[in-house]
mmCIF file as Biopython writes it, N, C-alpha, C and O atoms, coordinates in Angstrom:
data_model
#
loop_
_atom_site.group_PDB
_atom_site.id
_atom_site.type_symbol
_atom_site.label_atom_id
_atom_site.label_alt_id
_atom_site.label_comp_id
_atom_site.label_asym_id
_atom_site.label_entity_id
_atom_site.label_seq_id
_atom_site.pdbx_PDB_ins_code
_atom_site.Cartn_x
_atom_site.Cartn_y
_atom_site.Cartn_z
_atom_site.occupancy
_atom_site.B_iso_or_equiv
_atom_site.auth_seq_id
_atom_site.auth_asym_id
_atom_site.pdbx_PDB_model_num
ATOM 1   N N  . UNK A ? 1  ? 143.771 131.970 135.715 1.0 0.0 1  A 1 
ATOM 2   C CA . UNK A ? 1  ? 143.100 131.630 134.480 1.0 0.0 1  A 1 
ATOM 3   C C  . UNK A ? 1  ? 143.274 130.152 134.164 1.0 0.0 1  A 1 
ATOM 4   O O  . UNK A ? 1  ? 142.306 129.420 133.957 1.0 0.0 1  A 1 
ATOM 5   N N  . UNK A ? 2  ? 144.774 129.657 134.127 1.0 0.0 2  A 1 
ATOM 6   C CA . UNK A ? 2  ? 144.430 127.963 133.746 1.0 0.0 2  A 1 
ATOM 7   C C  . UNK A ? 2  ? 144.137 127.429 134.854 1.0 0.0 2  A 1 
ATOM 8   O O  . UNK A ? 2  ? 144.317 126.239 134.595 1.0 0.0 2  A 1 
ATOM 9   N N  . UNK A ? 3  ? 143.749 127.490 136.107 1.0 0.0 3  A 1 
ATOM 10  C CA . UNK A ? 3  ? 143.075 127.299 136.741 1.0 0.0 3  A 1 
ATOM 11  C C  . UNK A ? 3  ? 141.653 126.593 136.879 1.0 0.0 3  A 1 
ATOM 12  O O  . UNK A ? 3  ? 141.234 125.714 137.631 1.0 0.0 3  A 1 
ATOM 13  N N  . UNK A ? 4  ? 141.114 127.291 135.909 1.0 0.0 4  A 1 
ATOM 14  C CA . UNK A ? 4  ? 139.393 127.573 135.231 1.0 0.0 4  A 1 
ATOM 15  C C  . UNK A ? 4  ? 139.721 125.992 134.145 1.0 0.0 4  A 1 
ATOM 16  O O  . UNK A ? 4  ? 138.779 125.200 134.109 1.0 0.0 4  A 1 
ATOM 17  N N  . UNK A ? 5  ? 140.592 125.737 133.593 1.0 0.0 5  A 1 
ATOM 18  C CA . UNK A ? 5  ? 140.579 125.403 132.387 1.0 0.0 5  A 1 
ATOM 19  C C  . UNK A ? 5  ? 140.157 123.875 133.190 1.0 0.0 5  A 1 
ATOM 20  O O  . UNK A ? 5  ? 140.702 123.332 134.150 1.0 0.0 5  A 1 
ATOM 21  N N  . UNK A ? 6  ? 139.027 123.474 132.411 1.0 0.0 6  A 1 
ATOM 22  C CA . UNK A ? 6  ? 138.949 121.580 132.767 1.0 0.0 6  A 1 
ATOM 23  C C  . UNK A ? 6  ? 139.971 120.668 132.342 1.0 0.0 6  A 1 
ATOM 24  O O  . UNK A ? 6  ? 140.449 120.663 131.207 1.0 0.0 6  A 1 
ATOM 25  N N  . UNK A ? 7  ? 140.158 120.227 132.876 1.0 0.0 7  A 1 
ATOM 26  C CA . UNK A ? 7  ? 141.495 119.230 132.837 1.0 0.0 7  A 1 
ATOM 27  C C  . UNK A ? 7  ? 141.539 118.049 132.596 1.0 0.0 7  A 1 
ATOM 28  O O  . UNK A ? 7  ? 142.572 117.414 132.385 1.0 0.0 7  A 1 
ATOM 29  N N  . UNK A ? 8  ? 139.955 117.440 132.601 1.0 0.0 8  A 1 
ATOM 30  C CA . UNK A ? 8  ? 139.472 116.408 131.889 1.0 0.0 8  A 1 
ATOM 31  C C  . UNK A ? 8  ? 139.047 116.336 130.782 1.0 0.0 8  A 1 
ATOM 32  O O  . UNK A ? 8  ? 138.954 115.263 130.186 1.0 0.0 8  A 1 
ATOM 33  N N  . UNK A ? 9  ? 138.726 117.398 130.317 1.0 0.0 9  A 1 
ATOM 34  C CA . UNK A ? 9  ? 138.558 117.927 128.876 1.0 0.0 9  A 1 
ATOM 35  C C  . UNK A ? 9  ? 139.727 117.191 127.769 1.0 0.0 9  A 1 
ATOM 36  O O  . UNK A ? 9  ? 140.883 116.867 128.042 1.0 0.0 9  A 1 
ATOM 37  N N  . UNK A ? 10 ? 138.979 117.048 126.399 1.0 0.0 10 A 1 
ATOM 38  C CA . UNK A ? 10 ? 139.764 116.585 125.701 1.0 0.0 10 A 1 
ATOM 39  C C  . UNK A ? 10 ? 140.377 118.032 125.092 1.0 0.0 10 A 1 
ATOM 40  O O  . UNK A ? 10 ? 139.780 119.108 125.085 1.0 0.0 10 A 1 
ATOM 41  N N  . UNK A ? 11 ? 141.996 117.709 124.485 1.0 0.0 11 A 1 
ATOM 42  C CA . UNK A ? 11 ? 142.802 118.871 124.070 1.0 0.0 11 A 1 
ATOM 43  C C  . UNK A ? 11 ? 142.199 120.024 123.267 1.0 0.0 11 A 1 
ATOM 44  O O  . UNK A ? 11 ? 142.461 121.209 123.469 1.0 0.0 11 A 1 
ATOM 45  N N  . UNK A ? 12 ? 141.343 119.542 122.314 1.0 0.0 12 A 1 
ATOM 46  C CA . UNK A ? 12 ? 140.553 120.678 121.621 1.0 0.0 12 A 1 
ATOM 47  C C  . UNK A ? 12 ? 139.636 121.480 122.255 1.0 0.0 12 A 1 
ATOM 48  O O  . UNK A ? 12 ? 139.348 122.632 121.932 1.0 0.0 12 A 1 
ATOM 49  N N  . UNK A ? 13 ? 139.037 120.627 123.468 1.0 0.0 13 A 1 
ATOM 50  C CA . UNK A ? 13 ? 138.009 121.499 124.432 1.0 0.0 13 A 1 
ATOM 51  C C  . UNK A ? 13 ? 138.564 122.028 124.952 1.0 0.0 13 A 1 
ATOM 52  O O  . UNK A ? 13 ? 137.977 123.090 125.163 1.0 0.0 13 A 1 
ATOM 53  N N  . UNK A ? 14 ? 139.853 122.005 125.573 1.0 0.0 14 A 1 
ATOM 54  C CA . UNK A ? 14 ? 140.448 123.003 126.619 1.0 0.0 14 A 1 
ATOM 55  C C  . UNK A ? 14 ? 141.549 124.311 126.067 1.0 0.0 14 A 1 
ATOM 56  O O  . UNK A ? 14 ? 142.019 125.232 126.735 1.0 0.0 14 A 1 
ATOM 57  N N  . UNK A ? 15 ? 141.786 123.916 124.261 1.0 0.0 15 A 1 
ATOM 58  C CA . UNK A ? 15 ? 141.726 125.266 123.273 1.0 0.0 15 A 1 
ATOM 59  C C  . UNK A ? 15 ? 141.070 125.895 123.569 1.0 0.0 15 A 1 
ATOM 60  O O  . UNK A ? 15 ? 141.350 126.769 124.389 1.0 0.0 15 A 1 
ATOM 61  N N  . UNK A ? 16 ? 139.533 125.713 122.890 1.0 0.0 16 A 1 
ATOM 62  C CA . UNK A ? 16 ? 137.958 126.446 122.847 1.0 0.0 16 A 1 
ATOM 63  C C  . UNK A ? 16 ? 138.203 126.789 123.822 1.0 0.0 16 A 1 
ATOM 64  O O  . UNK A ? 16 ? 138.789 127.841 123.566 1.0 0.0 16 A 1 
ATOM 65  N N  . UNK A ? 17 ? 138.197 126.674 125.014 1.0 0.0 17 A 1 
ATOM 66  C CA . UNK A ? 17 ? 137.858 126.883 126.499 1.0 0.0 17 A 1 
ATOM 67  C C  . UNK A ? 17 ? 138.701 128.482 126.977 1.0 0.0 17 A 1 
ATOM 68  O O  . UNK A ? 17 ? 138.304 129.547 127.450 1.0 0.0 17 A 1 
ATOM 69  N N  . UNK A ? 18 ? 140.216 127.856 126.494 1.0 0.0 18 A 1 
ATOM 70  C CA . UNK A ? 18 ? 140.887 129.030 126.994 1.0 0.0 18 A 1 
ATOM 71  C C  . UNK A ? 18 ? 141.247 130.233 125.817 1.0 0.0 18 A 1 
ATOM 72  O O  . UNK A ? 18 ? 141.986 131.202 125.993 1.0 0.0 18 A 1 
ATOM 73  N N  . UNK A ? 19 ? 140.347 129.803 124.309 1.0 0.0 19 A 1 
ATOM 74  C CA . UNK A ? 19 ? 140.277 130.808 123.411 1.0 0.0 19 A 1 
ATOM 75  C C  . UNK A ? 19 ? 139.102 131.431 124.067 1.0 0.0 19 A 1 
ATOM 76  O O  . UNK A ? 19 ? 139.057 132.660 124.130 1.0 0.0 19 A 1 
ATOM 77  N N  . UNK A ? 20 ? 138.416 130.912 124.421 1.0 0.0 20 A 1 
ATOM 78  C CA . UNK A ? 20 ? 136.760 131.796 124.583 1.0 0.0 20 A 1 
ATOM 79  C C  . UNK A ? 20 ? 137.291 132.874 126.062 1.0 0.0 20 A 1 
ATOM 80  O O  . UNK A ? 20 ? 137.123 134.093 126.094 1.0 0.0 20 A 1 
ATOM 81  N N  . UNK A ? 21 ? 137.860 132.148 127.041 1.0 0.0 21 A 1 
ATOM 82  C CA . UNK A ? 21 ? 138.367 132.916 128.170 1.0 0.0 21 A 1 
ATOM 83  C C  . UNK A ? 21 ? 139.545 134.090 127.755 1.0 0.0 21 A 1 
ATOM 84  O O  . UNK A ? 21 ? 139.515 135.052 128.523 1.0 0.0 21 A 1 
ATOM 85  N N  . UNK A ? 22 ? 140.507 134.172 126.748 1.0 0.0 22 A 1 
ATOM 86  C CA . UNK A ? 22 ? 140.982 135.337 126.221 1.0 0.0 22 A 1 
ATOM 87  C C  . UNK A ? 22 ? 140.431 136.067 125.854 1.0 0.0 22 A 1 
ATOM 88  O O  . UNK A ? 22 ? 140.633 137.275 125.984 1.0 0.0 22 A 1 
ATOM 89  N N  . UNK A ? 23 ? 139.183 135.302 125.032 1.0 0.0 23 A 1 
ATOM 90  C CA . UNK A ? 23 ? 138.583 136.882 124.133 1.0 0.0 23 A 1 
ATOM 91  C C  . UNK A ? 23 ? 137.690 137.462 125.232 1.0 0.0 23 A 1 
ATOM 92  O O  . UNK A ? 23 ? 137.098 138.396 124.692 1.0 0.0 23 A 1 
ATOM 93  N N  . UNK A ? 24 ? 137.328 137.375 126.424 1.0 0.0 24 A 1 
ATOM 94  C CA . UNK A ? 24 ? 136.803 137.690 126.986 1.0 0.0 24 A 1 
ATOM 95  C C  . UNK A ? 24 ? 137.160 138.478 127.796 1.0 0.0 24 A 1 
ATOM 96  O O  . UNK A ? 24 ? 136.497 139.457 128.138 1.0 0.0 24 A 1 
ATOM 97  N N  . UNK A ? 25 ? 138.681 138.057 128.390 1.0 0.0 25 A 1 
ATOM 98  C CA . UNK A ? 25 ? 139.443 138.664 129.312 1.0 0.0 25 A 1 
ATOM 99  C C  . UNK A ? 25 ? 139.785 140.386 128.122 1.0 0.0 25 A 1 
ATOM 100 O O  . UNK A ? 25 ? 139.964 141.506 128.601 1.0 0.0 25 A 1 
ATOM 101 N N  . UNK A ? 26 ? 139.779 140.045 126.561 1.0 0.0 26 A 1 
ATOM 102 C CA . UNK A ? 26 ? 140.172 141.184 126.030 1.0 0.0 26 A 1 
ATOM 103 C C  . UNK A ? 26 ? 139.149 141.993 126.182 1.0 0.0 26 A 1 
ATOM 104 O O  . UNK A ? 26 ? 139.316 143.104 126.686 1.0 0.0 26 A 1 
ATOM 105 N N  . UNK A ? 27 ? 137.867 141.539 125.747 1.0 0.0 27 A 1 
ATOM 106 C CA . UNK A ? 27 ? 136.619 142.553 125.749 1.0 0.0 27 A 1 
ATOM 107 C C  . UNK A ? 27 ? 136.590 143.252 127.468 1.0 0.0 27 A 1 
ATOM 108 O O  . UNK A ? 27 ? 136.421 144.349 128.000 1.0 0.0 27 A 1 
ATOM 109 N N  . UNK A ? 28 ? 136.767 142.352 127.722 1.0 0.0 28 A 1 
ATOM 110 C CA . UNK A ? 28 ? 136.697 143.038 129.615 1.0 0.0 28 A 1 
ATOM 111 C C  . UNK A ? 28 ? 137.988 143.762 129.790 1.0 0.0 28 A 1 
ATOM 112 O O  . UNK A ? 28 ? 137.986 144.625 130.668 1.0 0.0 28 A 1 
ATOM 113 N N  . UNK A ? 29 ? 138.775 143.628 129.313 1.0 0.0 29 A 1 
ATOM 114 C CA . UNK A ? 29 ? 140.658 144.680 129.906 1.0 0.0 29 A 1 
ATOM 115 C C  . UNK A ? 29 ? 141.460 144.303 128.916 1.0 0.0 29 A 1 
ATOM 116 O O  . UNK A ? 29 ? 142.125 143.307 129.198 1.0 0.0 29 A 1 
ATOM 117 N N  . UNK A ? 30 ? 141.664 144.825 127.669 1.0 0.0 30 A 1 
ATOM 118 C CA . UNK A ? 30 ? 142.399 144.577 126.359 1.0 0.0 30 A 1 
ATOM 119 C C  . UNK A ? 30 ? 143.927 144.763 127.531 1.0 0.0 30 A 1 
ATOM 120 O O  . UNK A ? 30 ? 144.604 143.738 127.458 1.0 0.0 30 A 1 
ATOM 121 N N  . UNK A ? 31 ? 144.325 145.449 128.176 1.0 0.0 31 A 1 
ATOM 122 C CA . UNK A ? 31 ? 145.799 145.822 128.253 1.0 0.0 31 A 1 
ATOM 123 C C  . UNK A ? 31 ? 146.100 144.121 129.705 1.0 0.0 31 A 1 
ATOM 124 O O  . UNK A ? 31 ? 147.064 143.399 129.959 1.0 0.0 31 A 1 
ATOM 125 N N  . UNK A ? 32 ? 145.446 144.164 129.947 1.0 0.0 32 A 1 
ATOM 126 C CA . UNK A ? 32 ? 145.382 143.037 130.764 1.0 0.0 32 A 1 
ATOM 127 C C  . UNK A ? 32 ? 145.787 141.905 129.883 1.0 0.0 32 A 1 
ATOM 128 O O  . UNK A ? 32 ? 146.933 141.486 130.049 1.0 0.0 32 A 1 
ATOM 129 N N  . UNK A ? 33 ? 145.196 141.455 129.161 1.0 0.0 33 A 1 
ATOM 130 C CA . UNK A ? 33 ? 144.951 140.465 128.023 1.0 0.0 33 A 1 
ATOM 131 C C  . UNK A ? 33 ? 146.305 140.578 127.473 1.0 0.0 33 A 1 
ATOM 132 O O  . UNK A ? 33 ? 147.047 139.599 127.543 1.0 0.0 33 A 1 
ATOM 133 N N  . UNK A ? 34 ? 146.805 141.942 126.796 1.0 0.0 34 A 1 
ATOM 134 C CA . UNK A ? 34 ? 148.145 141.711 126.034 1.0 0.0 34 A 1 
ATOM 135 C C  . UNK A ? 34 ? 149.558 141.633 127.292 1.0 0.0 34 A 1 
ATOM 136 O O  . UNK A ? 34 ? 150.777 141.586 127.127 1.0 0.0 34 A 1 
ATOM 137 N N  . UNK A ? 35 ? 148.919 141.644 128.217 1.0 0.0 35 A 1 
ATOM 138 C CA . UNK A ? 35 ? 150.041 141.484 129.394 1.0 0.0 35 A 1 
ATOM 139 C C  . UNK A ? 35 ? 150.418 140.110 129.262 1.0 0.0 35 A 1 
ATOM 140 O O  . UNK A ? 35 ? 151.523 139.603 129.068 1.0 0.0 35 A 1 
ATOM 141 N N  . UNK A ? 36 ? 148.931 139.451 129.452 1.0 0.0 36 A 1 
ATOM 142 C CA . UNK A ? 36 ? 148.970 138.011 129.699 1.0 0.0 36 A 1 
ATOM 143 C C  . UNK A ? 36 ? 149.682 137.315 128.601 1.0 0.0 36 A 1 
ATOM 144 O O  . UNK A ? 36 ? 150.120 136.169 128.707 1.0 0.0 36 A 1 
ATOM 145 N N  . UNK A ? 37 ? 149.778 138.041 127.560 1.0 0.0 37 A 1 
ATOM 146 C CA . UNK A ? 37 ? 150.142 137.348 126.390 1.0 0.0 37 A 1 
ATOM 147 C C  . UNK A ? 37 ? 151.519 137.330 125.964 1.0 0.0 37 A 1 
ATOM 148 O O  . UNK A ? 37 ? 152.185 136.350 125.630 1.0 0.0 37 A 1 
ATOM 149 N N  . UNK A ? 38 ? 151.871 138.588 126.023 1.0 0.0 38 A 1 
ATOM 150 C CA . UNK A ? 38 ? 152.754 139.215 125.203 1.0 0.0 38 A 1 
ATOM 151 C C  . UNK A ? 38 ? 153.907 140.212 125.777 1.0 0.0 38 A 1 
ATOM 152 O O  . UNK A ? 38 ? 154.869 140.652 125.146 1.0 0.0 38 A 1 
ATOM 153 N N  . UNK A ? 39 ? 153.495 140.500 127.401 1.0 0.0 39 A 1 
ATOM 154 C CA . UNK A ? 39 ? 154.592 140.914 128.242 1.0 0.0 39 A 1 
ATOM 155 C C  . UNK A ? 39 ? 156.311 140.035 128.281 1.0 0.0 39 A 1 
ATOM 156 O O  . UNK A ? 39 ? 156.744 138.993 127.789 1.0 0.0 39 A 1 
ATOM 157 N N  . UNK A ? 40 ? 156.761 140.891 128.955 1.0 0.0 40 A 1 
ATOM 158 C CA . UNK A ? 40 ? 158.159 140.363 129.240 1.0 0.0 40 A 1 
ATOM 159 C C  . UNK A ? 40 ? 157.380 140.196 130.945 1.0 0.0 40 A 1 
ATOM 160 O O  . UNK A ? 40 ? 157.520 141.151 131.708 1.0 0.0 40 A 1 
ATOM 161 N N  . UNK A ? 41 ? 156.816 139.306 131.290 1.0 0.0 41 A 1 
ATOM 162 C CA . UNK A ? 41 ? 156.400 139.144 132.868 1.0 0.0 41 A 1 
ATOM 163 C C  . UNK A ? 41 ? 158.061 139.431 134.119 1.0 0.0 41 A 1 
ATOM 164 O O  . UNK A ? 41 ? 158.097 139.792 135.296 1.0 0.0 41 A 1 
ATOM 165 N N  . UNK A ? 42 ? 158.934 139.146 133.361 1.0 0.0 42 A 1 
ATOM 166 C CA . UNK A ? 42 ? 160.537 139.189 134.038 1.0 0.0 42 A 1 
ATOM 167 C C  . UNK A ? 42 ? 160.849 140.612 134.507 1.0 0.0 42 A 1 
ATOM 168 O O  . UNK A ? 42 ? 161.507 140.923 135.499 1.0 0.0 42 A 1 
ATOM 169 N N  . UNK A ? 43 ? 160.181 141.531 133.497 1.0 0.0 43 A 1 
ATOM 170 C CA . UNK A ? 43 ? 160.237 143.260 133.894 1.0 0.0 43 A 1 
ATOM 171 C C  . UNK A ? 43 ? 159.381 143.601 135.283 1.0 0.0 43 A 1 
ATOM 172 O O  . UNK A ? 43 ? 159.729 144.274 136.254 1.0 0.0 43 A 1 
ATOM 173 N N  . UNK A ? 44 ? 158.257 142.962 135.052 1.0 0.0 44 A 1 
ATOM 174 C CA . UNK A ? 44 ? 157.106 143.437 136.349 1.0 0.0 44 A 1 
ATOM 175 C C  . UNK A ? 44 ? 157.168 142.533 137.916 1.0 0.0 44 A 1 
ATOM 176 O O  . UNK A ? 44 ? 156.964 142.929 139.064 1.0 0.0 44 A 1 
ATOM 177 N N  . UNK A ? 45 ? 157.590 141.003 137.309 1.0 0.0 45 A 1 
ATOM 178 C CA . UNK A ? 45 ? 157.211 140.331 138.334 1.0 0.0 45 A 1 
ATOM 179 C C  . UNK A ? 45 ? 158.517 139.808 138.904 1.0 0.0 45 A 1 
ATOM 180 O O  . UNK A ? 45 ? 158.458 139.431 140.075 1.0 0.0 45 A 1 
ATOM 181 N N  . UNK A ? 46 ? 159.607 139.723 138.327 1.0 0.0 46 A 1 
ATOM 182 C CA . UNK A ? 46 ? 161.086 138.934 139.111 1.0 0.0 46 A 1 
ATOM 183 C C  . UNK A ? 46 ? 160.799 137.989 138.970 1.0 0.0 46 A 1 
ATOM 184 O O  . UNK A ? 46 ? 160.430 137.311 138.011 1.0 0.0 46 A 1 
ATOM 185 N N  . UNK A ? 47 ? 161.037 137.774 140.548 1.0 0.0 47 A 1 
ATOM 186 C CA . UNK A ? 47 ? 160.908 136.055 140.766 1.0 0.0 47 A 1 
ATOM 187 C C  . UNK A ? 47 ? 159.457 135.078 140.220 1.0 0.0 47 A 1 
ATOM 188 O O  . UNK A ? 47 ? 159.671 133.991 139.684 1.0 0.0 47 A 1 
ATOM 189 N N  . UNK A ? 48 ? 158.283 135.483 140.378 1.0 0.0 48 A 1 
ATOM 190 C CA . UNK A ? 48 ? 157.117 135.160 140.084 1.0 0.0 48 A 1 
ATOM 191 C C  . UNK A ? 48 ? 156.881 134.852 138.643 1.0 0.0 48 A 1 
ATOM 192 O O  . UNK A ? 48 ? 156.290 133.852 138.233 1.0 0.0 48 A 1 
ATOM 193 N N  . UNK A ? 49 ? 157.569 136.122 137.666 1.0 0.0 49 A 1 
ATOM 194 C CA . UNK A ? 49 ? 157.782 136.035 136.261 1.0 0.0 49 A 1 
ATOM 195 C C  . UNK A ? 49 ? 156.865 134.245 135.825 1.0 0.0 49 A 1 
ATOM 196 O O  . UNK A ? 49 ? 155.663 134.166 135.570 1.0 0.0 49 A 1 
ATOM 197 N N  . UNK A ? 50 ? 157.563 133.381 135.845 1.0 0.0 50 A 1 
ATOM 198 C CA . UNK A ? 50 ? 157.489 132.047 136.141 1.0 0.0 50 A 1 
ATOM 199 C C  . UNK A ? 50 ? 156.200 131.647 135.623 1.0 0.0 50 A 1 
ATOM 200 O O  . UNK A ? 50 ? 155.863 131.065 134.592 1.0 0.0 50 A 1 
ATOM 201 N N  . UNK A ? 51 ? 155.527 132.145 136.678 1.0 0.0 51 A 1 
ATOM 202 C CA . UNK A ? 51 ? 153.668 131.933 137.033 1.0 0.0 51 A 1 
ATOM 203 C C  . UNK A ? 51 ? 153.323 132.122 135.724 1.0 0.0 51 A 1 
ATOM 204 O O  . UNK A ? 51 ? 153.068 131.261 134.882 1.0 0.0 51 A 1 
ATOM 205 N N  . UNK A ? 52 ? 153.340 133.985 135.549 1.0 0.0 52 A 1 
ATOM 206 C CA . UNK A ? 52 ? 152.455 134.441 134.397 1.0 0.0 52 A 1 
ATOM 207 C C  . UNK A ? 52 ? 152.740 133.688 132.995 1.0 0.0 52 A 1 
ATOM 208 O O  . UNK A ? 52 ? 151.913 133.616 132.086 1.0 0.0 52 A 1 
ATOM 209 N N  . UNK A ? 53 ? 154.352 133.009 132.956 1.0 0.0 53 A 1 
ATOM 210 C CA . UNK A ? 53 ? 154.591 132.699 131.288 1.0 0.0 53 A 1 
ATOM 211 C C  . UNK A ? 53 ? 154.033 131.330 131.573 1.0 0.0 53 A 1 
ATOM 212 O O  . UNK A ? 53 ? 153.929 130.682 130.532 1.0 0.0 53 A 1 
ATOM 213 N N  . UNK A ? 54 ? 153.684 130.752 132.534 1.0 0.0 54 A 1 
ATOM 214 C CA . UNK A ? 54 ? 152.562 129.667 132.310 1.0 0.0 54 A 1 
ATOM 215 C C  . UNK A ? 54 ? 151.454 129.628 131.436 1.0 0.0 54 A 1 
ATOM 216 O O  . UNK A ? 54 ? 151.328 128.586 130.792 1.0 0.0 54 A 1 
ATOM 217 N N  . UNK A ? 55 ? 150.700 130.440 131.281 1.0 0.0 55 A 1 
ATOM 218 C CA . UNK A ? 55 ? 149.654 130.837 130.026 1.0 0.0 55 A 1 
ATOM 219 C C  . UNK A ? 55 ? 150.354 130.465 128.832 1.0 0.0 55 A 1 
ATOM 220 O O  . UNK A ? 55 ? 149.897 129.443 128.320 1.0 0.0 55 A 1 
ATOM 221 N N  . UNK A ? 56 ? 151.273 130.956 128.264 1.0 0.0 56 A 1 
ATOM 222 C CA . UNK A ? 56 ? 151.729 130.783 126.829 1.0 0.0 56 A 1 
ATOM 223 C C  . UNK A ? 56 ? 152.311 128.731 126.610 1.0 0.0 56 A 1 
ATOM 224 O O  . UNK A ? 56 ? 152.104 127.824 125.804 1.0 0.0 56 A 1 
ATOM 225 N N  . UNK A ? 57 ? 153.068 128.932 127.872 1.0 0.0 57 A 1 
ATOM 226 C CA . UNK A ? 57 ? 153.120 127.548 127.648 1.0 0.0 57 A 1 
ATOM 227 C C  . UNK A ? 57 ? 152.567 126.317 128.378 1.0 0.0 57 A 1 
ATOM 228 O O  . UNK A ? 57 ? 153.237 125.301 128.564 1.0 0.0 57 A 1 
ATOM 229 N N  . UNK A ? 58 ? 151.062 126.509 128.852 1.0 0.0 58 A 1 
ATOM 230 C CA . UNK A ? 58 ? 150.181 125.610 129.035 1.0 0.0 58 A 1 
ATOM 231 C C  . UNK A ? 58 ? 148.992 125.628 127.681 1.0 0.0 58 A 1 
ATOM 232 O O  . UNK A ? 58 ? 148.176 124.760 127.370 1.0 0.0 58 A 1 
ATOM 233 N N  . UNK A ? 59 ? 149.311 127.175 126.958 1.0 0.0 59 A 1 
ATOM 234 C CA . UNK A ? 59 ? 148.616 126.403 125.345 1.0 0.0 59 A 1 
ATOM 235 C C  . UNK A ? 59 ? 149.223 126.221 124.689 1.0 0.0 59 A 1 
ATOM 236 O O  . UNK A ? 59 ? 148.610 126.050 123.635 1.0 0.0 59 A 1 
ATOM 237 N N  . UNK A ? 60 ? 150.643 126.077 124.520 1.0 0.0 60 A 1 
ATOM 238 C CA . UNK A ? 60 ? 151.586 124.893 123.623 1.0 0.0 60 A 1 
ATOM 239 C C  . UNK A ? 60 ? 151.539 124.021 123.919 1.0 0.0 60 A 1 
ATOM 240 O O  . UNK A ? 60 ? 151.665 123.221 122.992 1.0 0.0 60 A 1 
ATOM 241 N N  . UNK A ? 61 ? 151.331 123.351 125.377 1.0 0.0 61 A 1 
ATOM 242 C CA . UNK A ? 61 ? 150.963 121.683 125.691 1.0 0.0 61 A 1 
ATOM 243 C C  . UNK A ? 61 ? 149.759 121.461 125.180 1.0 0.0 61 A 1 
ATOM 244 O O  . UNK A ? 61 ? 149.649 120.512 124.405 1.0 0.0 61 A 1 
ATOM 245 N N  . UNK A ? 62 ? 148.602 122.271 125.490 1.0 0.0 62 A 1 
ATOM 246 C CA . UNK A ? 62 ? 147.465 122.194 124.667 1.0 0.0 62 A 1 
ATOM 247 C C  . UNK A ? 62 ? 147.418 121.441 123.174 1.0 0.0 62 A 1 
ATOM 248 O O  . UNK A ? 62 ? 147.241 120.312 122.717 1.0 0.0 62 A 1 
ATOM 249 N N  . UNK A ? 63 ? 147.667 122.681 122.753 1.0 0.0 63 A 1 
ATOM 250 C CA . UNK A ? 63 ? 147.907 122.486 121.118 1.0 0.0 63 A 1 
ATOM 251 C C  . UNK A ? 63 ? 148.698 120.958 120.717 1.0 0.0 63 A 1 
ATOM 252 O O  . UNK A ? 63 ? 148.202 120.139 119.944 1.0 0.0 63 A 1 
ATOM 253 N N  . UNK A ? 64 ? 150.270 120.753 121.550 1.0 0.0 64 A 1 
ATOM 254 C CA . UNK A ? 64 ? 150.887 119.650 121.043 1.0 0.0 64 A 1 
ATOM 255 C C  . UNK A ? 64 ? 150.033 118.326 121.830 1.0 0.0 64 A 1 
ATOM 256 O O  . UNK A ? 64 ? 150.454 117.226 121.474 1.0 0.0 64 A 1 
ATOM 257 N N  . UNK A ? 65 ? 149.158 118.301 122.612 1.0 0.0 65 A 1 
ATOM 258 C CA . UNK A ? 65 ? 148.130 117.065 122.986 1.0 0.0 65 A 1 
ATOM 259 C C  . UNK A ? 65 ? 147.263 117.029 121.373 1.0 0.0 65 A 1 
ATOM 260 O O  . UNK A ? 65 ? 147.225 116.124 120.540 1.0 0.0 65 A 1 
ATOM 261 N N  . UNK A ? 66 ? 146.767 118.093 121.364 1.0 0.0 66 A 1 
ATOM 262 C CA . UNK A ? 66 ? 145.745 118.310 120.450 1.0 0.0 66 A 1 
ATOM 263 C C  . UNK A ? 66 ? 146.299 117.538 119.080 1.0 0.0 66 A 1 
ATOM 264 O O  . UNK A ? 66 ? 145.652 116.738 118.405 1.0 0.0 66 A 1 
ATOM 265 N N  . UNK A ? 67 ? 147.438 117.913 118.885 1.0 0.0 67 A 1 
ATOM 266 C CA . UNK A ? 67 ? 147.770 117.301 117.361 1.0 0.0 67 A 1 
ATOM 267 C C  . UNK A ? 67 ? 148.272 115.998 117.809 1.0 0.0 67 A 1 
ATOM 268 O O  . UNK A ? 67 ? 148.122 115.017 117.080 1.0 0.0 67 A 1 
ATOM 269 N N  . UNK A ? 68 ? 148.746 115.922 118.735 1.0 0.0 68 A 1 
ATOM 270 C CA . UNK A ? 68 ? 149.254 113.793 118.729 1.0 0.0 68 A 1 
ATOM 271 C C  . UNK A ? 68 ? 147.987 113.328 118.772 1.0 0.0 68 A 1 
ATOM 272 O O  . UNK A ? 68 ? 147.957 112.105 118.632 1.0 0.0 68 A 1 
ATOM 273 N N  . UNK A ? 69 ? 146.715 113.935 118.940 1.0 0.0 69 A 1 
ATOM 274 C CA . UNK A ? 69 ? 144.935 113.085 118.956 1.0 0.0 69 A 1 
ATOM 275 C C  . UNK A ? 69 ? 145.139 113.268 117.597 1.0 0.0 69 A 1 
ATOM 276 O O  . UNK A ? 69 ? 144.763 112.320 116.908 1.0 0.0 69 A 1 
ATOM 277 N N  . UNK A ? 70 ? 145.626 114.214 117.008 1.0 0.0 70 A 1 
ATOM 278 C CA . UNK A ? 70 ? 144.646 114.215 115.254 1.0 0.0 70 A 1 
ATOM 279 C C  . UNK A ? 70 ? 143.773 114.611 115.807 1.0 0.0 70 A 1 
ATOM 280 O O  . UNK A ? 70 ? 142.723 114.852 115.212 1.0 0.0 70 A 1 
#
């Protein structure tokens, strides 16, 4: 998924970007979606764990780009 996300994009576009790609991933597989979100990834994945909590904190870098622009 952050994969997808443009990376040249300014911080607010790549919010929008990966808000519009959640709600989508929910309408398409809600239990998928709250995995991505809201799992303990450490229960399912071990070592990998890692990967999945990338999502949560590649949109806190998001967000904290977003507010040092104003």
């Amino acid at each position: 998924m952050l994969a997808s996300v443009p990376q040249q994009a300014a911080p607010l576009e790549q919010l929008s970007f990966t808000a519009a790609l959640l709600l989508q991933v929910s309408e398409e597989d809600l239990e998928t979606a709250r995995y991505m979100l809201v799992s303990d990834h450490g229960t399912f994945l071990g070592a990998r764990a890692q990967e999945a909590d990338s999502v949560g904190r590649a949109i806190g870098e998001m967000v904290a780009a977003a507010a040092a622009r104003a």
